[in-house]
C-alpha positions in Angstrom: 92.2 106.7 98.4 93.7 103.5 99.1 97.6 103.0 100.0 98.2 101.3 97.6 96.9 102.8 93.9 96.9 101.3 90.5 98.3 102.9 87.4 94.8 103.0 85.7 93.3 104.6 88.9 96.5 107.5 89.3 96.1 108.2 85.4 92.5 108.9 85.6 93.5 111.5 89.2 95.9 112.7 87.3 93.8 116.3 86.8 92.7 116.3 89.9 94.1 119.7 91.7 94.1 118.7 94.5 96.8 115.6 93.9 100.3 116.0 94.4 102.5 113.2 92.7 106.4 112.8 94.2 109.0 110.7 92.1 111.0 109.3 95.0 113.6 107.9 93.4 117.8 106.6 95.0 119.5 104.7 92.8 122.0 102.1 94.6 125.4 100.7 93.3 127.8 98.5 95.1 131.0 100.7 95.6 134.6 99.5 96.6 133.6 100.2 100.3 129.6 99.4 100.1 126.5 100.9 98.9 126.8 104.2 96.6 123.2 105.9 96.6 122.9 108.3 93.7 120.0 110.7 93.4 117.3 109.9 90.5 117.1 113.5 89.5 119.0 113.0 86.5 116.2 109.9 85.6 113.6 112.0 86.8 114.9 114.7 84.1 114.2 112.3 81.1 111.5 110.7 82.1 108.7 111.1 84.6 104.9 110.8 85.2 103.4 114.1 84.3 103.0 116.8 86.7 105.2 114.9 89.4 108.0 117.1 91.3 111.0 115.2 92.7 111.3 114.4 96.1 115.1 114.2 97.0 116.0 112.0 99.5 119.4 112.4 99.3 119.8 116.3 100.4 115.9 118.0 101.6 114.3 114.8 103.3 117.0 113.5 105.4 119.1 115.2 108.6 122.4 116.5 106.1 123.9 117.1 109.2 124.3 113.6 110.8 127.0 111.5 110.3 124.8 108.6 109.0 123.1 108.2 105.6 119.9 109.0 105.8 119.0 109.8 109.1 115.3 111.4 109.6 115.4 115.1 110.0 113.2 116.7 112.3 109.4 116.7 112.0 109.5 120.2 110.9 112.4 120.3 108.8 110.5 117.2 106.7 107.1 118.7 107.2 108.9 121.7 105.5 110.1 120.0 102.8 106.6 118.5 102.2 105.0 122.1 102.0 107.7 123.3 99.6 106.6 120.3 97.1 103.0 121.1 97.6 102.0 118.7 100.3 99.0 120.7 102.5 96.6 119.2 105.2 94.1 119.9 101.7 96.0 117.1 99.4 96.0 113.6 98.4 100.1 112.1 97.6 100.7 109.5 95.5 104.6 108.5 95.9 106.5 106.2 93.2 109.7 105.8 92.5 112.3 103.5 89.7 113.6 101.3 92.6 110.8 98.5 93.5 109.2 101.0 95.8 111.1 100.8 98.8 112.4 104.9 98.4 108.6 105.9 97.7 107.7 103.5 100.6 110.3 105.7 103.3 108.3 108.6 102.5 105.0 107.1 102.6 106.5 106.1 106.2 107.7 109.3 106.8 104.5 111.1 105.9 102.7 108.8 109.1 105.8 109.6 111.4 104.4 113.4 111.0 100.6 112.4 111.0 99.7 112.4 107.4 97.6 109.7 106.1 96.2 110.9 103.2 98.8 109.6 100.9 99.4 106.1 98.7 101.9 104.1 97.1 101.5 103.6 93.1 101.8 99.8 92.9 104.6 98.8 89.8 106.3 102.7 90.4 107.7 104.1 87.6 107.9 100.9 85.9 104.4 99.5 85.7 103.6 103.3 84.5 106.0 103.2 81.5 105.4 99.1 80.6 102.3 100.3 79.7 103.3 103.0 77.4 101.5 105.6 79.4 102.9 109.4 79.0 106.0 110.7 80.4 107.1 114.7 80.6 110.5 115.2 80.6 112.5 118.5 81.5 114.1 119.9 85.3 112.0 119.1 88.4 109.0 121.4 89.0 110.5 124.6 91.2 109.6 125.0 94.8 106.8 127.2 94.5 104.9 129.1 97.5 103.3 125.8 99.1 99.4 125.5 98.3 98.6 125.4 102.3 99.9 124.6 105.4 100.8 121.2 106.7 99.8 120.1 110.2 102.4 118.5 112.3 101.0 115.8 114.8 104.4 113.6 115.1 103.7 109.9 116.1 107.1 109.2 118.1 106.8 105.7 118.8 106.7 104.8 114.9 110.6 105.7 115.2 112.6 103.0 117.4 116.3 104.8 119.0 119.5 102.6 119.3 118.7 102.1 123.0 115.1 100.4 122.5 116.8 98.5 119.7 119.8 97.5 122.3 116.9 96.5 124.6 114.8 94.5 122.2 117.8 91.6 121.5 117.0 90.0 124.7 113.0 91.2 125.1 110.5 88.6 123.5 108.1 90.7 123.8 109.5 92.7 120.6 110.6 91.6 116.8 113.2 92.7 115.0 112.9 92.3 111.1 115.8 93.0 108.8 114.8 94.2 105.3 117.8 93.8 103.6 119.0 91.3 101.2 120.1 87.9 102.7 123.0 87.6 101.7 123.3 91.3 103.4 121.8 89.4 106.5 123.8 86.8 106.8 127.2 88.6 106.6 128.1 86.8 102.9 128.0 90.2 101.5 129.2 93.7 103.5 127.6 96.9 102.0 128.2 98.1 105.4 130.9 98.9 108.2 130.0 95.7 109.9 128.6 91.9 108.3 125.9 90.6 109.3 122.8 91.3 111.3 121.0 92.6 114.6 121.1 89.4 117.3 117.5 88.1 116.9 116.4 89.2 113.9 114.5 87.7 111.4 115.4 87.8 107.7 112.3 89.4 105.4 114.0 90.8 102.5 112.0 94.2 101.4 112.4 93.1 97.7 110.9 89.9 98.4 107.5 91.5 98.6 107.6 92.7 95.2 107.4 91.0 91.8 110.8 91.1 90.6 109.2 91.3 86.9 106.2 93.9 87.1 107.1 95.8 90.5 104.1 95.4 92.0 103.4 94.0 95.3 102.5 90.3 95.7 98.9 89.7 96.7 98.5 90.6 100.7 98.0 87.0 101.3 101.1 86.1 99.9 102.6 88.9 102.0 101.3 88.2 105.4 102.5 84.7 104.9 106.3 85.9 105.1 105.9 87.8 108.1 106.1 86.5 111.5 102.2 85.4 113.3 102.8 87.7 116.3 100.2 90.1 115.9 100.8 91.1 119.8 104.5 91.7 119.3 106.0 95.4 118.8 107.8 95.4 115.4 111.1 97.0 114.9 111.9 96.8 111.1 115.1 97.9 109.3 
């Protein structure tokens, strides 16, 4: 399976038992003090690819405890999660979301941090599926069932960078710091957060800019590569 799978490829899978489809979907709104995220449950609810179960990145995927949105949880608290919607050493994933694929893409990122490769990204998410009039179910998220195997935990550390390493990398060369966000996020002309602006030394490489505002599919890899930085020998920080 590649990482990145078509909608004709993922509707012909789409029996396969041992495939386990996850709508990843976070909703964002600008609020009076910054970004509001909203769960896509109630989306997910009226419309979803068939046999998917909700992955919710709002409450089971994230550290509810921190202070900070979205902080990672442990490896075992995710790898938990993962179990509980199916996810076993056994399956194949296929992660989408309604959100030009940057939610599905955290999980994707999320499932490497723990040592799973064996999942993909379904290129044009939930859009792409329903532009092409392809089937939907609707109806409450599949229930947490008794998970279809175990899920081995092999945590790749070093995929995560910590505030210090990030401290140290605004005066290191040997390391490059790419902001994902919008520009006008990066250069301080808008303030979803606490504080404008960006990380000294960082590059601007808006995540959005990678996909094709119309379909929601990725631009060609070509077109990609070209927008990042030419220093294959250089550790990459990204947020």
């Amino acid at each position: 399976m590649d990482t990145l799978v078509t909608t004709d490829w993922l509707a012909n899978e789409l029996a396969a038992d041992d495939l386990v489809v996850l709508d990843c979907t976070v909703y964002l709104r600008m609020g009076d003090d910054g970004y509001i995220s909203e769960s896509g449950i109630e989306n997910f609810v009226e419309a979803h690819i068939p046999g998917a179960r909700f992955a919710d990145l709002n409450e089971a995927l994230v550290d509810t405890t921190s202070k900070l949105r979205y902080a990672i949880p442990t490896p075992e608290h995710f790898g938990a999660a993962m179990e509980r919607l199916g996810v076993s050493d056994e399956t194949r994933v296929v992660l989408y979301d309604d959100n030009s694929s940057m939610w599905a893409a955290r999980v994707w990122f999320m499932l490497r941090w723990i040592g799973f490769d064996n999942a993909a990204l379904l290129d044009g998410g939930l859009k792409a599926w329903k532009s092409e009039g392809r089937n939907c179910e609707s109806g409450a998220a599949v229930a947490a069932t008794a998970p279809a195997g175990s899920l081995t935990l092999e945590p790749r550390p070093r995929l995560i960078a910590d505030k210090a390493e990030v401290l140290a990398a605004i005066d290191d060369g040997a390391v490059c710091l790419i902001d994902a966000l919008p520009s006008a996020v990066f250069s301080g002309k808008v303030a979803p957060y606490a504080r404008p602006g960006h990380i000294p030394g960082a590059v601007n490489i808006a995540a959005t800019s990678m996909v094709d505002s119309e379909t929601g599919r990725f631009r060609p890899a070509e077109e990609i590569r070209a927008m990042l930085p030419d220093r294959p020998e250089a550790r990459t920080v990204a947020y």
